[in-house]
LOBABA-869367 format. One record per atom (N, C-alpha, C): residue number from 1; atom name; y, z, x. Coordinates in Angstrom, 2 decimals. Layout:
+-----+------+---------+---------+---------+
|  nr | atom |      c2 |      c3 |      c1 |
+-----+------+---------+---------+---------+
| NUM |   CA |       Y |       Z |       X |
...
+-----+------+---------+---------+---------+
% end
This chain:
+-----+------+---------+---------+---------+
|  nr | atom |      c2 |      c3 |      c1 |
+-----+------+---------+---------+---------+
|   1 |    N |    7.54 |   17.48 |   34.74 |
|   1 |   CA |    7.15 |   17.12 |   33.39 |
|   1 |    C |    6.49 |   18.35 |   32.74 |
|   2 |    N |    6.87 |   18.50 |   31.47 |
|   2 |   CA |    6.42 |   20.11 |   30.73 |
|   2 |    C |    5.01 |   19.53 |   30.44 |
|   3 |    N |    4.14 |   20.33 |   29.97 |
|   3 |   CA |    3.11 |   20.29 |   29.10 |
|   3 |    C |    3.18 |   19.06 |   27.95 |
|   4 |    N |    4.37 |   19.48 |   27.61 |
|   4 |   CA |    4.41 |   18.77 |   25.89 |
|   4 |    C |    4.69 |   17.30 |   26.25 |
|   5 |    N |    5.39 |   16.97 |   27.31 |
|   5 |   CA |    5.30 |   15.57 |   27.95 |
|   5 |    C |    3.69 |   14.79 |   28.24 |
|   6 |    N |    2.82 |   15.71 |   28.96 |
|   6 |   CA |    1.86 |   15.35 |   28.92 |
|   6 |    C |    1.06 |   15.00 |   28.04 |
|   7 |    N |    1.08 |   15.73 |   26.82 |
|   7 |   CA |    0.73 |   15.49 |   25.67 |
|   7 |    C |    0.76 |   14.79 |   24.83 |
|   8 |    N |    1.93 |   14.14 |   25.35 |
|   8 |   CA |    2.78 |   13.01 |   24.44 |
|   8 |    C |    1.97 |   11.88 |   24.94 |
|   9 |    N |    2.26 |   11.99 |   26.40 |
|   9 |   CA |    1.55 |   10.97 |   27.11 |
|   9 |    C |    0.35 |   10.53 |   27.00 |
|  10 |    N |   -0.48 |   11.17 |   26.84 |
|  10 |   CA |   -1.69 |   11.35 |   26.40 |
|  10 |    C |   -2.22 |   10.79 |   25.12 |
|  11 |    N |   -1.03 |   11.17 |   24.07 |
|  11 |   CA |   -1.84 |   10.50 |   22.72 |
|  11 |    C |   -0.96 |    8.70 |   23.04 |
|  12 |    N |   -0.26 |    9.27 |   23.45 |
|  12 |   CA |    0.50 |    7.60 |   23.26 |
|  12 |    C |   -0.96 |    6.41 |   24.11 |
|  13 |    N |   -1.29 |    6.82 |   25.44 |
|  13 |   CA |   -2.03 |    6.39 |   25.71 |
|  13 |    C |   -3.44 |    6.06 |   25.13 |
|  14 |    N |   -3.83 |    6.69 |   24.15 |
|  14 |   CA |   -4.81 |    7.28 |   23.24 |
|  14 |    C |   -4.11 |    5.61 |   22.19 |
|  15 |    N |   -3.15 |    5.91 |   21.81 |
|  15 |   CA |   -2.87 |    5.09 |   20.50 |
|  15 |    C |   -2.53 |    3.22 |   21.23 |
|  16 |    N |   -2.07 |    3.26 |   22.34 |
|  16 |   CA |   -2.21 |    2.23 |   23.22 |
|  16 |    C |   -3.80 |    1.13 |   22.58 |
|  17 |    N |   -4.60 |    2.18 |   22.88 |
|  17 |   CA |   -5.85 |    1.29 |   23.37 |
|  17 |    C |   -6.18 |    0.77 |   21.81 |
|  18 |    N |   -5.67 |    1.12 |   20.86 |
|  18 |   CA |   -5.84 |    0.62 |   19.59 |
|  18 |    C |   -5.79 |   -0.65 |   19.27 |
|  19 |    N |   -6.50 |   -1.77 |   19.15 |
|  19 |   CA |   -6.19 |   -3.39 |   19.33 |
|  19 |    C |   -5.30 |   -3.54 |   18.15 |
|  20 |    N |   -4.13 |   -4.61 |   17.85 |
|  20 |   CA |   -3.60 |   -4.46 |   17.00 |
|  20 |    C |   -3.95 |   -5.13 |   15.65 |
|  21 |    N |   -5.17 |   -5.79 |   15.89 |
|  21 |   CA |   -5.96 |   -6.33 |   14.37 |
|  21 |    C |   -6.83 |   -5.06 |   13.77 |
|  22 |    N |   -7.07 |   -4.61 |   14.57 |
|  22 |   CA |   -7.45 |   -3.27 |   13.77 |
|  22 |    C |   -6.53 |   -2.26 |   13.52 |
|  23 |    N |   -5.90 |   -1.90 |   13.68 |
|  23 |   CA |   -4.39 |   -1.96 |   12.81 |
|  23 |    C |   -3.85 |   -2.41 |   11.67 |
|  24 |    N |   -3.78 |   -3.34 |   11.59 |
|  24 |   CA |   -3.27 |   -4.72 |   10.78 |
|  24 |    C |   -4.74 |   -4.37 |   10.09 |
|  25 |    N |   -5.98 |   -4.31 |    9.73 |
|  25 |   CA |   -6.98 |   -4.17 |    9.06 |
|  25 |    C |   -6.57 |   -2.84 |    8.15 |
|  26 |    N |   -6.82 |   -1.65 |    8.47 |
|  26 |   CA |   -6.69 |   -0.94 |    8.01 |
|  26 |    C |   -5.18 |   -0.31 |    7.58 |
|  27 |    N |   -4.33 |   -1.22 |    7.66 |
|  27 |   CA |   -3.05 |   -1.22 |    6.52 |
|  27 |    C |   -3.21 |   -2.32 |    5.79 |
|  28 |    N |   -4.25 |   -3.41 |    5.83 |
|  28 |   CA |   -4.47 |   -4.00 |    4.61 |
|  28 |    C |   -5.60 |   -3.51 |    3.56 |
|  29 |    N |   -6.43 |   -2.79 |    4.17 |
|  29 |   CA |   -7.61 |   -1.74 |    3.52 |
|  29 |    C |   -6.85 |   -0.80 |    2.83 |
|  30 |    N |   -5.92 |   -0.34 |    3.21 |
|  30 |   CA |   -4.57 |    0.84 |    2.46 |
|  30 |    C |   -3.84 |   -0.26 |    1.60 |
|  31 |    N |   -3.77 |   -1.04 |    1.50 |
|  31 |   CA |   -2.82 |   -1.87 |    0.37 |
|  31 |    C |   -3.12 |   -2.06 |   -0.72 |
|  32 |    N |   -4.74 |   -2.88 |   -0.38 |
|  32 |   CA |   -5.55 |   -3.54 |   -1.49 |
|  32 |    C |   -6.28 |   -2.06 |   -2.10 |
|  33 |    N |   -6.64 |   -0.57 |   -1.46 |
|  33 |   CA |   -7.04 |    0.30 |   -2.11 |
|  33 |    C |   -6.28 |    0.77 |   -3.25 |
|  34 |    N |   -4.68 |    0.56 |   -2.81 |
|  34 |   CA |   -3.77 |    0.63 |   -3.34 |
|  34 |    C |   -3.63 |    0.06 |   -4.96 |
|  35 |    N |   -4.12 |   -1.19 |   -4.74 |
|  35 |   CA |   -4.08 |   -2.20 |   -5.61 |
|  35 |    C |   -4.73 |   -2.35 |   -6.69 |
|  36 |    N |   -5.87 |   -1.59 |   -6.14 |
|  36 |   CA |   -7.07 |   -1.55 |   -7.08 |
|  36 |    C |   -6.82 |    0.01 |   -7.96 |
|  37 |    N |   -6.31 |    0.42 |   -7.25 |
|  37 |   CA |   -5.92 |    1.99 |   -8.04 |
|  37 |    C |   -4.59 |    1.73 |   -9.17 |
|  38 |    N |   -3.54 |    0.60 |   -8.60 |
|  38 |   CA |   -3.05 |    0.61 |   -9.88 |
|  38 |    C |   -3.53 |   -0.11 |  -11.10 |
|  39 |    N |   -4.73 |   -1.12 |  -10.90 |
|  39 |   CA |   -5.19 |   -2.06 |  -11.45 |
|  39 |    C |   -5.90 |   -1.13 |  -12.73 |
|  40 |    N |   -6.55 |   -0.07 |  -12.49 |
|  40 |   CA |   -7.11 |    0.63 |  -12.79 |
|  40 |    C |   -6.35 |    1.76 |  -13.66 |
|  41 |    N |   -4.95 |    2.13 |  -13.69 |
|  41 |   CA |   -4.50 |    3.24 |  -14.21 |
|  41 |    C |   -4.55 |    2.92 |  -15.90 |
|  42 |    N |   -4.54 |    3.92 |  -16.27 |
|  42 |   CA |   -4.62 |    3.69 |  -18.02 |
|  42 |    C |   -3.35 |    3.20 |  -18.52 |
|  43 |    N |   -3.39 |    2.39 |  -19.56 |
|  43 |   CA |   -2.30 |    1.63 |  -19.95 |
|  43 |    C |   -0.86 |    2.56 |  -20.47 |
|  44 |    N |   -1.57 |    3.58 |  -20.98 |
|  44 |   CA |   -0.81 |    4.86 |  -21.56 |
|  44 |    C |    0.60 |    5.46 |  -20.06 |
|  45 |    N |   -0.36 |    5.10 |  -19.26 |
|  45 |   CA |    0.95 |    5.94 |  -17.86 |
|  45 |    C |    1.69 |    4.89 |  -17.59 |
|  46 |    N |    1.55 |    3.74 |  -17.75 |
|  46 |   CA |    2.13 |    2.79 |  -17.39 |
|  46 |    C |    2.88 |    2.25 |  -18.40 |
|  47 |    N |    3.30 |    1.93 |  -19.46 |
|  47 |   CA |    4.13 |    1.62 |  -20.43 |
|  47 |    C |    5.05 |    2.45 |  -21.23 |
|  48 |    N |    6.15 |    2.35 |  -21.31 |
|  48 |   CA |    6.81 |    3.25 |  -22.06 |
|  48 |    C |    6.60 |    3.98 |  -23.28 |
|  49 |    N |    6.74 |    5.25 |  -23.04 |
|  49 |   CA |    6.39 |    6.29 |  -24.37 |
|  49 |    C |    7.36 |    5.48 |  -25.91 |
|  50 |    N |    5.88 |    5.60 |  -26.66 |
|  50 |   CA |    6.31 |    5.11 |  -27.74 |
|  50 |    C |    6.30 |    4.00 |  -28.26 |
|  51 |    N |    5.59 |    2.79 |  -27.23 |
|  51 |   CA |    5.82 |    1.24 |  -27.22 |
|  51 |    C |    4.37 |    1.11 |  -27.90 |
|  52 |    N |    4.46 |   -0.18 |  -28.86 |
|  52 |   CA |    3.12 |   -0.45 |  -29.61 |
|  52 |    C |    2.77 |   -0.97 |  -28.52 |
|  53 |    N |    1.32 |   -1.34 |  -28.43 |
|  53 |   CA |    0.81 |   -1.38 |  -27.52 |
|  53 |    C |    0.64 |   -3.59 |  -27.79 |
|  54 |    N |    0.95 |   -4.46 |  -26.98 |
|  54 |   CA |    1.33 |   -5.86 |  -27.57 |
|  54 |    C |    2.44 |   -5.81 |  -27.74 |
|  55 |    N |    3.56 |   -5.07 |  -28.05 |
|  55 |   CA |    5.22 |   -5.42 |  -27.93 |
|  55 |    C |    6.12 |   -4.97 |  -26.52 |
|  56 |    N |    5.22 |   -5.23 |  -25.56 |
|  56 |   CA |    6.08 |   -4.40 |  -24.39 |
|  56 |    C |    6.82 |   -5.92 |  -23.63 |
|  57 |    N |    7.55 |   -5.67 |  -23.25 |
|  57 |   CA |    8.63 |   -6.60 |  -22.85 |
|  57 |    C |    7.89 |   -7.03 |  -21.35 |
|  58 |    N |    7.81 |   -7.97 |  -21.17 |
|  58 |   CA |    7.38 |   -8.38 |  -19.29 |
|  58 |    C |    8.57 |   -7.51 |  -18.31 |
|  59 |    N |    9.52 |   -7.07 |  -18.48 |
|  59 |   CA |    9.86 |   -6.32 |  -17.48 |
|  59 |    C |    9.84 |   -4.56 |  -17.53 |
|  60 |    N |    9.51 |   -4.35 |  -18.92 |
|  60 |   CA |    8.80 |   -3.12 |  -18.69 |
|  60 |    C |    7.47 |   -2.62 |  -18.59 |
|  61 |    N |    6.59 |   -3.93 |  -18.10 |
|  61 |   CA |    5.17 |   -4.16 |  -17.47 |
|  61 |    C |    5.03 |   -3.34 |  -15.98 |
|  62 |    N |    5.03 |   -1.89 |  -16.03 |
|  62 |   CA |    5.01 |   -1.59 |  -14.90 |
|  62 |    C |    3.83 |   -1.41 |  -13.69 |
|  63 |    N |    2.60 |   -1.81 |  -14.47 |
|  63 |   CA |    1.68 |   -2.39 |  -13.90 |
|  63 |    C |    1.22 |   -3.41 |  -12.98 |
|  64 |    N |    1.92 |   -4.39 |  -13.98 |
|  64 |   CA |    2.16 |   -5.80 |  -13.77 |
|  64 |    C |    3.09 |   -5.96 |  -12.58 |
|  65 |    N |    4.05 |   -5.48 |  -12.43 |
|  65 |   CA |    4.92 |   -5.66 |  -11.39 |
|  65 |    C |    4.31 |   -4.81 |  -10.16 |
|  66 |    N |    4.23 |   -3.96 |   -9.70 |
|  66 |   CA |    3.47 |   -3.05 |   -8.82 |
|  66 |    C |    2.46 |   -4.20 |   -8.37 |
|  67 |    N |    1.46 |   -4.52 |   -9.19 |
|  67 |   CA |    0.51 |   -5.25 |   -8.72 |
|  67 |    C |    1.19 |   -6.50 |   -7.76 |
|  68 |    N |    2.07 |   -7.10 |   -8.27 |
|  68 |   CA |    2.51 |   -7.96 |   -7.93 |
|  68 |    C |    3.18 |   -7.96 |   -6.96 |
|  69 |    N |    3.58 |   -7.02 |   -6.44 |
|  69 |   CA |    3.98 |   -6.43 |   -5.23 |
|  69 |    C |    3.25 |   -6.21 |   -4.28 |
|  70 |    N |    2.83 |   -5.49 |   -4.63 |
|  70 |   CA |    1.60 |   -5.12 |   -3.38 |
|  70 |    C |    0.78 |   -6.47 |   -3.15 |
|  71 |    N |    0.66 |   -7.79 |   -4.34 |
|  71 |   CA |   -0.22 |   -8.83 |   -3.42 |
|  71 |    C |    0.12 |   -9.09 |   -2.80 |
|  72 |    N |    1.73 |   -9.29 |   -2.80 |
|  72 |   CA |    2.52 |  -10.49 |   -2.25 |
|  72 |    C |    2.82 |   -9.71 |   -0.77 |
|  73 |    N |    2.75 |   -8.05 |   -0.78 |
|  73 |   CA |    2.77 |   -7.51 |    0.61 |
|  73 |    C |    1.47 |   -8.35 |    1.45 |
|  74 |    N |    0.62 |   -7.76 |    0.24 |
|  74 |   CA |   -0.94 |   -8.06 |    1.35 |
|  74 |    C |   -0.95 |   -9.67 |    1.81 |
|  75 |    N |   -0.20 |  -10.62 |    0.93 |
|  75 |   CA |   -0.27 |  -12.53 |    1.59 |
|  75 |    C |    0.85 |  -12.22 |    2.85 |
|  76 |    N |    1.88 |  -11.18 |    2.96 |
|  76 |   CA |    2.54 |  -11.25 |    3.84 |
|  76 |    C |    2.18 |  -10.99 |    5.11 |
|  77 |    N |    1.51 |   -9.59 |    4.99 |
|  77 |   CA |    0.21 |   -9.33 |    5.72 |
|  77 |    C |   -0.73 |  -10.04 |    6.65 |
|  78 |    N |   -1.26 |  -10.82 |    5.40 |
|  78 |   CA |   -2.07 |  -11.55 |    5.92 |
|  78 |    C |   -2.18 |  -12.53 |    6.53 |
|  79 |    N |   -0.72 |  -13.48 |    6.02 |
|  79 |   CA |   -0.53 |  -14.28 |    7.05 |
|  79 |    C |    0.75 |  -14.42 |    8.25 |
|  80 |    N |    1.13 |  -13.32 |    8.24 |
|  80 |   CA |    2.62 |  -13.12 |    9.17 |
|  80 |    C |    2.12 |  -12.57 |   10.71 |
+-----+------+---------+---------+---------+
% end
């Protein structure tokens, strides 16, 4: 076995001992950070150049959808 085998071995064993709810925690801590960052972007990056602001169509809500995505990851998440 080379070096680089060992090495391998080594982190794998390393990433082994990781319980898998803490795991599963901190890719739902990455989702919802996620979530809150698009929640947060200015309305200007998110709607099409040029759109009054009150005439934007629900499917060019690109806020709106993103968000909506990512909850429905995090209920999948959360309960799968």
């Amino acid at each position: 076995m080379s070096p680089l085998h060992q090495i391998g071995e080594a982190i794998r064993e390393l990433l082994l001992k990781i319980p898998l709810s803490a795991a599963r925690g901190l890719f739902l801590l990455f989702l919802a950070g996620l979530l809150v960052w698009v929640l947060t972007l200015p309305r200007s990056e998110t709607s099409p150049a040029g759109s009054e602001p009150g005439k934007v169509r629900l499917s060019e809500k690109l806020k709106f959808w993103a968000a909506v995505s990512l909850v429905l990851q995090i209920l999948i998440y959360l309960l799968l």
